[in-house]
C-alpha positions in Angstrom: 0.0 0.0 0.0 1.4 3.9 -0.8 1.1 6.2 2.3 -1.6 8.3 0.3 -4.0 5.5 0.4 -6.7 7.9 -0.7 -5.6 9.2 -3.7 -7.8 8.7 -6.5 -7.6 5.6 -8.4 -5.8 6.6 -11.5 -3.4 8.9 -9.7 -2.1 5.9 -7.2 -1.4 3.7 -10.8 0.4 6.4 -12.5 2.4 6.9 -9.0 3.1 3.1 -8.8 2.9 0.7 -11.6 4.6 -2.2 -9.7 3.4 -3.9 -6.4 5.8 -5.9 -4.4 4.5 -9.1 -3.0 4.6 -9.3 0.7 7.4 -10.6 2.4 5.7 -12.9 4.4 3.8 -14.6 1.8 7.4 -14.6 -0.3 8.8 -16.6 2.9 6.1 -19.4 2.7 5.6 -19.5 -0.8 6.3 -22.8 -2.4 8.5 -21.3 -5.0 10.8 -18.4 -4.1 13.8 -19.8 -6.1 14.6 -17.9 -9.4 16.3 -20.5 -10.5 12.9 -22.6 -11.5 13.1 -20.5 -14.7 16.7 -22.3 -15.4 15.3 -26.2 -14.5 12.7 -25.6 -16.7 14.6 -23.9 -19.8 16.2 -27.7 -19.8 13.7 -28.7 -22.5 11.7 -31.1 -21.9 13.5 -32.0 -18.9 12.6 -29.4 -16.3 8.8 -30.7 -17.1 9.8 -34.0 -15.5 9.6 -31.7 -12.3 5.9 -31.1 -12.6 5.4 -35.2 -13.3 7.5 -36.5 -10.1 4.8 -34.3 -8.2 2.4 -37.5 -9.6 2.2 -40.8 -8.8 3.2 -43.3 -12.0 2.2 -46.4 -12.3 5.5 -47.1 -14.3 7.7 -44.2 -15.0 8.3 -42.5 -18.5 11.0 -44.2 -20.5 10.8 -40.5 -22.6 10.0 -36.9 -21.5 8.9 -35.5 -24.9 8.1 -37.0 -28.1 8.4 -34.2 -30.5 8.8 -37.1 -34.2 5.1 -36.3 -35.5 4.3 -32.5 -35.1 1.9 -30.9 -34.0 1.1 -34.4 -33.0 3.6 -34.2 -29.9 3.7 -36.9 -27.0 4.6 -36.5 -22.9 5.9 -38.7 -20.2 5.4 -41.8 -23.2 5.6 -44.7 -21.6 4.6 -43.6 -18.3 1.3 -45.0 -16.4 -1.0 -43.4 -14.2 -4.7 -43.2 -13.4 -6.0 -39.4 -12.2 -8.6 -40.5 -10.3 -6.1 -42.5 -8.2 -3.7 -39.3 -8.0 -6.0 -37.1 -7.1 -8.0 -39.8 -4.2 -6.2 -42.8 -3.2 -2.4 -41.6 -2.7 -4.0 -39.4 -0.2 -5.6 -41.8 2.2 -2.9 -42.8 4.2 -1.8 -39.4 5.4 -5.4 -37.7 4.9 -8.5 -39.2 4.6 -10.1 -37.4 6.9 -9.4 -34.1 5.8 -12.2 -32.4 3.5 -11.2 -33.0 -0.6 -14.1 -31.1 -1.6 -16.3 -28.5 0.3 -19.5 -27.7 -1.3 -22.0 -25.5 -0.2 -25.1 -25.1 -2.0 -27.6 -22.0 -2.6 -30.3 -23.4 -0.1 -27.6 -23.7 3.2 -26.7 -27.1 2.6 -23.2 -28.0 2.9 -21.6 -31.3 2.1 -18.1 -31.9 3.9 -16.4 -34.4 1.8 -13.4 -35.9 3.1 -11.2 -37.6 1.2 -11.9 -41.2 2.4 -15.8 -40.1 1.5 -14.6 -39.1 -1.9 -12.8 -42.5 -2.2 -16.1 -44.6 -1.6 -18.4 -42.0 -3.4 -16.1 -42.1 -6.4 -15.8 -45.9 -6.2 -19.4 -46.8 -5.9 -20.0 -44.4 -8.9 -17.5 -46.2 -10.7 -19.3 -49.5 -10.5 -22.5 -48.0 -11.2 -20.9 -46.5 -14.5 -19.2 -50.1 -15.3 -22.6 -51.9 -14.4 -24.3 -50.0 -17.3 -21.4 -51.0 -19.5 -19.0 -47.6 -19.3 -16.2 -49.6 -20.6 -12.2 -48.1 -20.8 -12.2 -45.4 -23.7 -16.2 -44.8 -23.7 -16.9 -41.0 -23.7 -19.4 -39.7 -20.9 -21.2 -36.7 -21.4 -21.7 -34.9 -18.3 -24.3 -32.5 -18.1 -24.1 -30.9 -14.4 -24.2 -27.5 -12.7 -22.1 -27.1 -9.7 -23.2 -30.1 -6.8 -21.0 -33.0 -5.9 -21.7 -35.1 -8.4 -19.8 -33.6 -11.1 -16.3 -33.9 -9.6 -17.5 -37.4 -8.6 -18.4 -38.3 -11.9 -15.7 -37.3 -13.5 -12.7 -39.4 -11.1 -15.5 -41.9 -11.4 -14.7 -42.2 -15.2 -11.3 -41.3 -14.6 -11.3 -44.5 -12.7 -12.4 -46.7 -15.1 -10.3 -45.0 -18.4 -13.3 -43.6 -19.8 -12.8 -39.8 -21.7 -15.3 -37.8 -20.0 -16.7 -34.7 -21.8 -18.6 -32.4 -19.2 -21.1 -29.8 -20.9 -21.5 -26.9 -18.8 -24.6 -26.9 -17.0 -26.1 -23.6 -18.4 -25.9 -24.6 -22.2 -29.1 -25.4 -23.8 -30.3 -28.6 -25.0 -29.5 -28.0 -28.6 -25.5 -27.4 -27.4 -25.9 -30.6 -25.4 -27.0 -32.6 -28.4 -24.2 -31.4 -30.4 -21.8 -31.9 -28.4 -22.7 -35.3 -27.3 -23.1 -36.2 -31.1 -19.9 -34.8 -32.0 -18.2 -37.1 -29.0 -20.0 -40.1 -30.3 -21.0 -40.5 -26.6 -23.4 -43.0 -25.7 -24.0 -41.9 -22.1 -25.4 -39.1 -20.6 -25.2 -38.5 -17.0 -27.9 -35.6 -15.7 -29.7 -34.2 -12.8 -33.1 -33.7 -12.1 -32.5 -29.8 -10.9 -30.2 -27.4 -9.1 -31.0 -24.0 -7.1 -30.9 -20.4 -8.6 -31.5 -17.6 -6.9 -33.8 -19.3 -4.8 -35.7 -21.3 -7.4 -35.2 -25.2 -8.1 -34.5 -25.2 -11.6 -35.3 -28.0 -14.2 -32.4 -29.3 -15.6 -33.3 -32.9 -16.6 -36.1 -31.2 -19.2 -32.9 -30.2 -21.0 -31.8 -33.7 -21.6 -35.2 -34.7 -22.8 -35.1 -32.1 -25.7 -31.6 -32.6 -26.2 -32.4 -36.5 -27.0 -35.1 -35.0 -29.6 -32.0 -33.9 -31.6 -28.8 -36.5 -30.8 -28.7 -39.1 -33.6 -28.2 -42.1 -31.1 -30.1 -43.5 -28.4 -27.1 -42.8 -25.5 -28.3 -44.4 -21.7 -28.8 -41.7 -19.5 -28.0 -41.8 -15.6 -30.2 -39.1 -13.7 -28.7 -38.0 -10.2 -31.4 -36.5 -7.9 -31.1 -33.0 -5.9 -32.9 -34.5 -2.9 -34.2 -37.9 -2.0 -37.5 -37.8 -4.4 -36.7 -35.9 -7.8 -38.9 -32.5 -7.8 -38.9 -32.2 -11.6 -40.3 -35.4 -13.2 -37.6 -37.9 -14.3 -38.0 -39.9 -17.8 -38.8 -43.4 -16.7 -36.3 -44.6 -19.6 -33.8 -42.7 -17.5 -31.6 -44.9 -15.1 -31.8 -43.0 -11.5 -28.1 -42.8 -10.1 -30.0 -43.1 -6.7 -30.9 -47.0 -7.4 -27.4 -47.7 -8.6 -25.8 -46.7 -5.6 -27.5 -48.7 -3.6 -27.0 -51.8 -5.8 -23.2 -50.9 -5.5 -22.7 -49.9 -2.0 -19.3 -50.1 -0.4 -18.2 -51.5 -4.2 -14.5 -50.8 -5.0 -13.0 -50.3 -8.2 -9.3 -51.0 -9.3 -8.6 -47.9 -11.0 -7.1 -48.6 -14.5 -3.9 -48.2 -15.1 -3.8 -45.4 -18.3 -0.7 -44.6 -20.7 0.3 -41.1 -20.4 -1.0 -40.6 -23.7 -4.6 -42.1 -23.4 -6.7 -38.8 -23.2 -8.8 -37.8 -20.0 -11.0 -35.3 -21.4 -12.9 -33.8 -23.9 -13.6 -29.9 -23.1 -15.5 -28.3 -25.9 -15.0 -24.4 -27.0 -18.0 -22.4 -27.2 -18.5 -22.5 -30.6 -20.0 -19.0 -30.8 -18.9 -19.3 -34.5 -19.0 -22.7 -36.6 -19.5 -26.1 -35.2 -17.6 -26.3 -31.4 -14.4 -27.9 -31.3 -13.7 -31.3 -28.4 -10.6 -30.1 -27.0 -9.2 -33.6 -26.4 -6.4 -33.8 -23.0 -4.3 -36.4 -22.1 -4.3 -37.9 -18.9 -0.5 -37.9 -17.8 0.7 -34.5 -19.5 -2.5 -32.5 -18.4 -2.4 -33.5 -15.1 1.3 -32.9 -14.4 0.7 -29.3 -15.5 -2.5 -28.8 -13.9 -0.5 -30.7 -10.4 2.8 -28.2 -11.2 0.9 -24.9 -11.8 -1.6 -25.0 -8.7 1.4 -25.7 -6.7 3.6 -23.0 -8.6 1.5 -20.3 -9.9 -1.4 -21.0 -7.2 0.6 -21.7 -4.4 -1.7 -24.2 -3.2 -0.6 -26.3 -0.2 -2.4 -29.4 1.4 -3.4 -27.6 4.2 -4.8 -24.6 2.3 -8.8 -24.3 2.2 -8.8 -23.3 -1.4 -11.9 -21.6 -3.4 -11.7 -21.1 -7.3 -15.0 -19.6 -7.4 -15.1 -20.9 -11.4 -17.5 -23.4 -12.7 -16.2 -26.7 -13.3 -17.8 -27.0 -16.6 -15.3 -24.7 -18.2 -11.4 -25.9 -17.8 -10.8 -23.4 -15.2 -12.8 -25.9 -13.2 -11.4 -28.9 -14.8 -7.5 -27.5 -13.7 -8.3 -26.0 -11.0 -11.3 -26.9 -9.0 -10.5 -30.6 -8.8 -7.4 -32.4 -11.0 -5.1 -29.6 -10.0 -6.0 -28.9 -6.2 -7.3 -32.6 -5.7 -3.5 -33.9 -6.9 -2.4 -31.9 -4.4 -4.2 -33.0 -1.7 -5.6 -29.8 -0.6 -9.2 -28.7 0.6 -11.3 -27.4 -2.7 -14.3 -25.1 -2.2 -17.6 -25.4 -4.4 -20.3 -23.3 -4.1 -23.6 -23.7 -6.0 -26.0 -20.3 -7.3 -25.4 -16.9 -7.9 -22.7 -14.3 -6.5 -25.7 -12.2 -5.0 -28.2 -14.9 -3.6 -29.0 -14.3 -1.1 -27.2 -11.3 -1.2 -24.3 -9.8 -2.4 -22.0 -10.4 0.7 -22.4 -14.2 0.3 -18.7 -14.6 -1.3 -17.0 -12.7 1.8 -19.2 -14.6 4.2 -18.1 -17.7 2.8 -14.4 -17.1 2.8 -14.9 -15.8 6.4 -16.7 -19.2 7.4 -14.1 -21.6 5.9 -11.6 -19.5 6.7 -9.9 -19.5 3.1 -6.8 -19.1 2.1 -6.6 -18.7 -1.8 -9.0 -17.3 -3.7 -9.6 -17.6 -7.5 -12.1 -15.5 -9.9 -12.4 -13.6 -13.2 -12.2 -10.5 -13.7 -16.0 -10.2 -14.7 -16.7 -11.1 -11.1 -14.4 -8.0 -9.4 -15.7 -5.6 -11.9 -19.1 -6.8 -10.5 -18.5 -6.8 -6.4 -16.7 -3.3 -7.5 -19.9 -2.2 -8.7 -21.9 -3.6 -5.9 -19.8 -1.8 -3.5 -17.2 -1.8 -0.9 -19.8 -1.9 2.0 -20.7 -5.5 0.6 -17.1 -6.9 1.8 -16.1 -4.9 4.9 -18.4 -6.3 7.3 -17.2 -9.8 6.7 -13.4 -11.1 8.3 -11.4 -13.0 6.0 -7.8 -12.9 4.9 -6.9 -14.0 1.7 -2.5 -14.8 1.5 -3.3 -15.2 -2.4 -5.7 -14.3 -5.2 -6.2 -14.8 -9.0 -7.7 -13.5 -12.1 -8.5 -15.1 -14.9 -11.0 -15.3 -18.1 -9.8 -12.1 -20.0 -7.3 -9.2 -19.5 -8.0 -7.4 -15.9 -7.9 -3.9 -16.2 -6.1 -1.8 -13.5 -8.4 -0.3 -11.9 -10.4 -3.4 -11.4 -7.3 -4.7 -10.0 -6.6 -2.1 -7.6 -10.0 -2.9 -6.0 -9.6 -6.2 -5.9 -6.2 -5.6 -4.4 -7.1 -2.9 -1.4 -10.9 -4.3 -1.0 -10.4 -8.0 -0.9 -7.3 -8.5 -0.8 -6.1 -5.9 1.8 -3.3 -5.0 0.5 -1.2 -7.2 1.3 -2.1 -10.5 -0.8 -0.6 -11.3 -3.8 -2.7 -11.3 -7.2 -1.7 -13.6 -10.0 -3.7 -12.4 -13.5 -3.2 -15.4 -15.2 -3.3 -15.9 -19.6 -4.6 -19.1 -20.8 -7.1 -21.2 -22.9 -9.0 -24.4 -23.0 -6.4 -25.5 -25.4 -3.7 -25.0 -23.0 -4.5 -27.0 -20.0 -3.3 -24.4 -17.7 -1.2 -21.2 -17.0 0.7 -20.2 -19.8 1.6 -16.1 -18.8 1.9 -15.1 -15.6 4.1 -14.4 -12.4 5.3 -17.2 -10.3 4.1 -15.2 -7.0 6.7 -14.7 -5.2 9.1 -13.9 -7.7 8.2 -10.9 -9.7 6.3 -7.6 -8.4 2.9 -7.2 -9.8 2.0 -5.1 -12.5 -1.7 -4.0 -12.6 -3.6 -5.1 -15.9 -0.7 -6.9 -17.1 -0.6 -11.0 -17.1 3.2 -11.0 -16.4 6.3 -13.2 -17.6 6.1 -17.0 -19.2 5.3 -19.7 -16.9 8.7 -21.7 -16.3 9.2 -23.6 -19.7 7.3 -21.7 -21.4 8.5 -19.7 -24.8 5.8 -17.2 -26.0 6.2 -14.5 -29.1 4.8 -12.2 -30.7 4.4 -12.4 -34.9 3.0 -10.2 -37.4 0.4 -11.3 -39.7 3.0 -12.7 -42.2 4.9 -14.7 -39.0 7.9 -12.7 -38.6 9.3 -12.5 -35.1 8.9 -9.2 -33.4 11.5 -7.2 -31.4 10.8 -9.3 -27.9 10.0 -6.3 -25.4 9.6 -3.9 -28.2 5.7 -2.9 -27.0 4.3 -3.4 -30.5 1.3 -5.5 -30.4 1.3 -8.6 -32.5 0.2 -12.1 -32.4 0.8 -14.5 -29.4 2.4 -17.4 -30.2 3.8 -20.1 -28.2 7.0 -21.8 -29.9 7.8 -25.0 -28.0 5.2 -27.3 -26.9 4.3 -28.2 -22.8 2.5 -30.9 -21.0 -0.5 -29.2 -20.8 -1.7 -28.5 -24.7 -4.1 -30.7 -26.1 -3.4 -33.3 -28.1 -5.6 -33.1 -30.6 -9.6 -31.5 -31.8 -11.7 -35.2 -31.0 -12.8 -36.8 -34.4 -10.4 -34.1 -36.4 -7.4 -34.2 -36.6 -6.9 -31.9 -40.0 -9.3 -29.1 -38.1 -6.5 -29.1 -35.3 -4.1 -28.6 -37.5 -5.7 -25.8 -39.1 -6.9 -24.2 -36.5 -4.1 -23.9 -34.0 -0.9 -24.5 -36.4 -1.2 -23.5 -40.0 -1.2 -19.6 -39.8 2.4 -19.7 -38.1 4.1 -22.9 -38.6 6.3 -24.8 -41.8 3.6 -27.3 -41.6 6.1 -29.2 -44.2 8.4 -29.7 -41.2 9.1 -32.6 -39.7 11.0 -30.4 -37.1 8.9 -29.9 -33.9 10.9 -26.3 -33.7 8.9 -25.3 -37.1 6.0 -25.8 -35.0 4.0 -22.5 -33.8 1.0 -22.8 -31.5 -1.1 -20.0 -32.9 -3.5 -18.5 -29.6 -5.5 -16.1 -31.3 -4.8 -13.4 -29.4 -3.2 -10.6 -29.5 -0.5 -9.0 -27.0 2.1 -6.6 -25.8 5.4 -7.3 -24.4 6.4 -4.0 -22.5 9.7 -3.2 -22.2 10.3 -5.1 -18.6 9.5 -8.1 -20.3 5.3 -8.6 -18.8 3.1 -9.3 -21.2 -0.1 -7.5 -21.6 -2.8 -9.3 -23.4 -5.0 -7.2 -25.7 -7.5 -9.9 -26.3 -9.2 -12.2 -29.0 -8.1 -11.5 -32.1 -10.9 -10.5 -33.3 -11.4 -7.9 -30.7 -8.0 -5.9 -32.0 -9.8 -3.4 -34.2 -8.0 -1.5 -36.6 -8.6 2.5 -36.2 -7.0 4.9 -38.9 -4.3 2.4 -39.6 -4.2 1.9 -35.3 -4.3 -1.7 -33.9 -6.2 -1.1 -30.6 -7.2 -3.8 -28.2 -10.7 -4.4 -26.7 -8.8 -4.1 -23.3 -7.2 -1.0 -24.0 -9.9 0.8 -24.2 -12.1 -0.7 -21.8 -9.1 -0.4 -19.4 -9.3 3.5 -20.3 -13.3 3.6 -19.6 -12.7 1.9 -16.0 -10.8 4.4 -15.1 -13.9 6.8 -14.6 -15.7 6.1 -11.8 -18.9 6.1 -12.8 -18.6 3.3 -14.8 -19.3 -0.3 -13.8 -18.6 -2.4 -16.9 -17.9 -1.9 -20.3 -17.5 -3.3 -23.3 -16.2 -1.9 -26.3 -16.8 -3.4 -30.3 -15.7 -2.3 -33.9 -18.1 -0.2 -36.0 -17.3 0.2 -39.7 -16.4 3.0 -40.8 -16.0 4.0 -44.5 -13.2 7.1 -43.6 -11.5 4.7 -40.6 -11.9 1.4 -41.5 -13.1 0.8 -38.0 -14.1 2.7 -35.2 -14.9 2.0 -31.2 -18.6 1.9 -30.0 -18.6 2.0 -26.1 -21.8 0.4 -24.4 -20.9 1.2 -20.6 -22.8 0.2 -17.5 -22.9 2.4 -14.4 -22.2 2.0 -11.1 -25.5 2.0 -8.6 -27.1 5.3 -8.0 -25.3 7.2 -11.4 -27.5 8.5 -13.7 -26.8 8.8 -17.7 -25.7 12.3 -18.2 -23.6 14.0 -20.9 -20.7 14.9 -18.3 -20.4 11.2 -17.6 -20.2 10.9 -21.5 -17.7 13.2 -21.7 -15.4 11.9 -18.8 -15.4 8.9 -20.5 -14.5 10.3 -24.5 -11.8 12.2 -22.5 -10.1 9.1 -20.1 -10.1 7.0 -23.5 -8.5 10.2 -25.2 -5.8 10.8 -22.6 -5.3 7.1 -22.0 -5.1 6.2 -25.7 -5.1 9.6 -27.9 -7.5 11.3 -30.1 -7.7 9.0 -32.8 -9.1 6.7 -30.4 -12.3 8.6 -29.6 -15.1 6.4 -29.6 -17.9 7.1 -32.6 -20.8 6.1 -30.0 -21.2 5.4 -26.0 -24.0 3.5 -25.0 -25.3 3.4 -21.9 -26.9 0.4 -21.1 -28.7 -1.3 -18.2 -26.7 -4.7 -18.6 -24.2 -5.9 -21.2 -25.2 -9.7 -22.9 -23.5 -12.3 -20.9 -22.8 -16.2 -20.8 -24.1 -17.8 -18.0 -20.6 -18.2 -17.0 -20.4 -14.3 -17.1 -18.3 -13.7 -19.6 -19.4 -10.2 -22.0 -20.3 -11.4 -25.7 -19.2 -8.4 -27.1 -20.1 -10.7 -30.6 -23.5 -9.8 -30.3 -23.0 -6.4 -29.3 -20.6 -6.1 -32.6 -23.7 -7.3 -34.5 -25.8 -4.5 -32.8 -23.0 -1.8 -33.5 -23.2 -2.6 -37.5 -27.0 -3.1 -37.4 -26.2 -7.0 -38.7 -28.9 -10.2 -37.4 -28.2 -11.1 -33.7 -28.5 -15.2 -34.6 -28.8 -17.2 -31.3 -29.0 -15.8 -28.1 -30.9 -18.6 -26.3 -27.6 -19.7 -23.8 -27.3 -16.3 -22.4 -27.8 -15.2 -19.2 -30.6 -13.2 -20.1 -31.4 -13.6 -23.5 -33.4 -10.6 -23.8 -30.8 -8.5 -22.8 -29.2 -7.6 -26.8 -32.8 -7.3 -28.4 -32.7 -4.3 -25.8 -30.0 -2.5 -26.2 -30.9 -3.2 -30.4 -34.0 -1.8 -29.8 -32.4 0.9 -27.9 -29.8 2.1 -30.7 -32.3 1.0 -33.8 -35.5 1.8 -32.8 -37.0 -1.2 -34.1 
């Protein structure tokens, strides 16, 4: 903290840009050793370092098997089995410490301790095998956030089957697809979960969904509560009977190869048919092991809350494989971030007393909006937090810093995709000061660039904006898109790579992003691709000028979209929500044209701010600034049925368009 602790916002940045990490987390942190960064540039052997925290079945006889590019191979010849790593190799020091604490929307709370989680996951297991789940059989899983997701997934972990989790808020049309395009022929639902107060149907979504899938996959039905309270398909197999045909079963987990895959995790196919991220179970789960322990600084004795949902990969990572391999305590919380009101995040962390902390940036920009008074009254003490979804922006960060954090917790904003497995950009903790709205330095091991549109190298540390590359491979990428292979190649390869090459080094992972390296080496991520718009010959990110809008106070969230322009090629509409109590006004309009101007310059001035009551949004929370694009250039909104609120672009259309 600076001794003027009041200063406005924007002054305290410009005054310091770099925050040191506390000394005493630096003294407990698991990695305070620069010299990680020279184990790992041993390629591939410093990786082996993120595999020994595992426990193999037989060891690797070869770290990295770069012969078929971009087909590339870890730890081959290595066995494991994840559910094992993450359960069993616990139990004799810990089984009756709490794996996974879930608390759900209506007060219940479910203390699940590891031995629990071994005899949950096993009976599962034998349920799954008794319908015939055999090793290599896909699952879909269809589930919100309730114990049974993390336990169906080490369930089919156990027995070798690939499980491909749909995120619970996707409609039945995305389930259908997805479970199509896995060539899955099980389905494993629940009869409802609780939002905001209400017990929502969920299972209805696997009856339409079966209306549109070409085969006729078994589905298992888990119920909320004793008696399902939305109607249950009699053709359905209740999860409820097969337990008790299987209690107190056990299951010899199967031993996998390091190369059989673990997971499908499909993109969100906003454009085009979604892509099955396919992840191998000993690469994925070295990284995911290596980075919580690393970049999260997870411990065993940490109560740990990534307050993600685990049908994206940040829950996948970093809600169970990650923190379970560790053998740490992982927080789940069923509903929404303001039910039953908007202190229920801070009155968690106070009751479970938790250590680390984990969240996108969506979410800070949100509490910030719903006010400081929200947090104060509750006692917690967070030693570490992380960002993560899309670029912070500083002043976001700042409040997150001072208003949850203290002051004196670290922040980690962390860059990295589904493809990725894990971290790819960001600060080992206790290593590097901070650097609001910037994702930091390479993970250890990791090479990123920066290439123009023609794949020439930029001047590292030059601040010119290019492409983000990564140029040698890692544990943690996928292996392949599910079903095709040629559409992985195209996709993540072709743009930046000899794909001629039989050399792995010719071999660029294309991101599609978009980034900075500053001059002190941090990388600053200016987002998808797509949102770098190009303004009088001007490459400017989405998160450059959305960082610039934060910085007025007034405003809550905003997002900002390319307009055509026949003089400028493109130019920035602004669609801004306020903060509570702020009314519309043209000062507030004008505070904002000049923060973006002084932040960015004059060419930068936006053509249009919006101000809107709400901003379209997945029901993860993420901004589809797509559909707001559409609005912008007056083009057809297409399908808005999986958003939080559906009705939310037709409004802000209406709203610009008149009609």
């Amino acid at each position: 903290m600076t001794e003027n602790d009041n200063a406005p916002i924007e002054a305290r940045l410009s005054e310091q840009t770099y925050f040191r990490p506390p000394a005493k987390f630096v003294g407990q942190a698991n990695v305070s050793d620069p010299a990680v960064y020279d184990r790992f540039d041993e390629f591939p052997d410093g990786f082996e370092e993120y595999a020994e925290l595992l426990e193999w079945d037989d060891r690797w006889d070869e770290t990295f098997d770069g012969s078929n590019p971009p087909f590339f191979e870890w730890f081959t010849g290595g066995t494991l089995n994840a559910s094992a790593n993450c359960i069993d190799r616990h139990l004799d020091e810990r089984k009756n410490q709490t794996a996974l604490l879930w608390e759900g929307e209506n007060g219940e709370v479910d203390r699940i301790a590891y031995q629990d989680l071994y005899r949950r996951v096993n009976e599962f297991a034998a349920a799954l095998r008794a319908v015939g789940v055999e090793e290599d059989d896909v699952v879909t899983v269809h589930l919100p956030m309730v114990p049974a997701l993390p336990i169906t997934m080490l369930a089919c972990a156990r027995l070798g089957a690939p499980h491909s989790v749909v995120f619970g808020g996707f409609s039945a049309s995305a389930l259908a697809e997805r479970v199509d395009d896995a060539d899955s022929d099980f389905v494993v639902t629940i009869d409802g979960y609780y939002r905001r107060g209400e017990l929502l149907n969920h299972v209805q979504k696997t009856d339409d969904a079966l209306e549109e899938i070409d085969g006729d996959p078994e589905v298992l039905a888990w119920t909320r509560h004793d008696e399902p309270e939305h109607p249950v398909s009699d053709e359905y197999t209740l999860v409820s009977d097969l337990l008790e045909e299987h209690r107190r079963e056990r299951v010899e987990p199967v031993s996998r190869d390091a190369e059989d895959p673990l997971f499908l995790m499909y993109t969100s196919g906003t454009t085009g048919k979604p892509k099955g991220c396919q992840h191998r179970t000993g690469g994925y789960l070295a990284y995911a092991a290596g980075t919580s322990k690393y970049v999260l600084d997870i411990e065993p004795k940490d109560t740990y809350w990534c307050a993600a949902d685990i049908g994206w990969i940040t829950g996948h990572s970093y809600i169970v494989y990650g923190p379970l391999a560790l053998g740490t305590t992982s927080v789940m919380r069923e509903g929404a971030p303001d039910h039953p009101h908007k202190g229920i995040t801070w009155e968690i962390a106070e009751r479970y007393d938790v250590d680390i902390f984990h969240t996108s940036p969506t979410a800070v920009r949100m509490y910030m909006k719903w006010g400081e008074e929200h947090v104060d009254e509750y006692d917690f003490d967070f030693r570490h937090m992380t960002t993560v979804g899309e670029p912070i922006q500083p002043e976001a960060w700042l409040w997150y810093y001072e208003h949850i954090g203290g002051g004196d917790a670290v922040i980690v904003d962390t860059w990295w995709q589904t493809e990725t497995g894990g971290h790819l950009i960001t600060n080992l903790p206790a290593l590097a000061d901070m650097k609001p709205g910037s994702a930091g330095k390479p993970c250890p091991g990791i090479e990123p660039a920066l290439v123009d549109d023609t794949g020439e190298v930029l001047e590292p540390a030059s601040g010119e904006a290019g492409n983000l590359v990564i140029q040698r491979p890692w544990p943690g990428m996928l292996q392949t898109v599910y079903g095709d292979p040629e559409r992985f190649v195209e996709t993540y390869w072709r743009d930046f790579s000899d794909t001629d090459s039989e050399d792995w080094r010719d071999w660029n992972y294309k991101a599609g992003d978009g980034a900075v390296q500053d001059e002190d080496g941090y990388f600053r991520v200016l987002g998808r691709l797509d949102d770098v718009m190009n303004v009088a010959g001007h490459r400017l990110g989405t998160m450059e000028l959305e960082s610039a809008v934060s910085e007025v106070e007034a405003a809550a969230e905003a997002a900002v979209v390319p307009r055509e322009d026949a003089q400028k090629g493109e130019v920035p509409d602004v669609y801004v929500t306020l903060r509570e109590g702020v009314e519309a006004t043209d000062e507030v309009r004008d505070r904002i044209v000049g923060a973006i101007e002084d932040e960015i310059g004059a060419f930068a001035r936006p053509a249009n701010i919006v101000f809107v009551e709400d901003l379209p949004k997945t029901r993860s929370g993420k901004i589809m600034r797509r559909l707001l694009e559409n609005i912008s250039n007056d083009r057809d909104l297409g399908d808005t049925t999986t958003l939080r609120d559906p009705s939310v672009p037709e409004q802000i259309r209406e709203q610009i368009h008149g009609d």
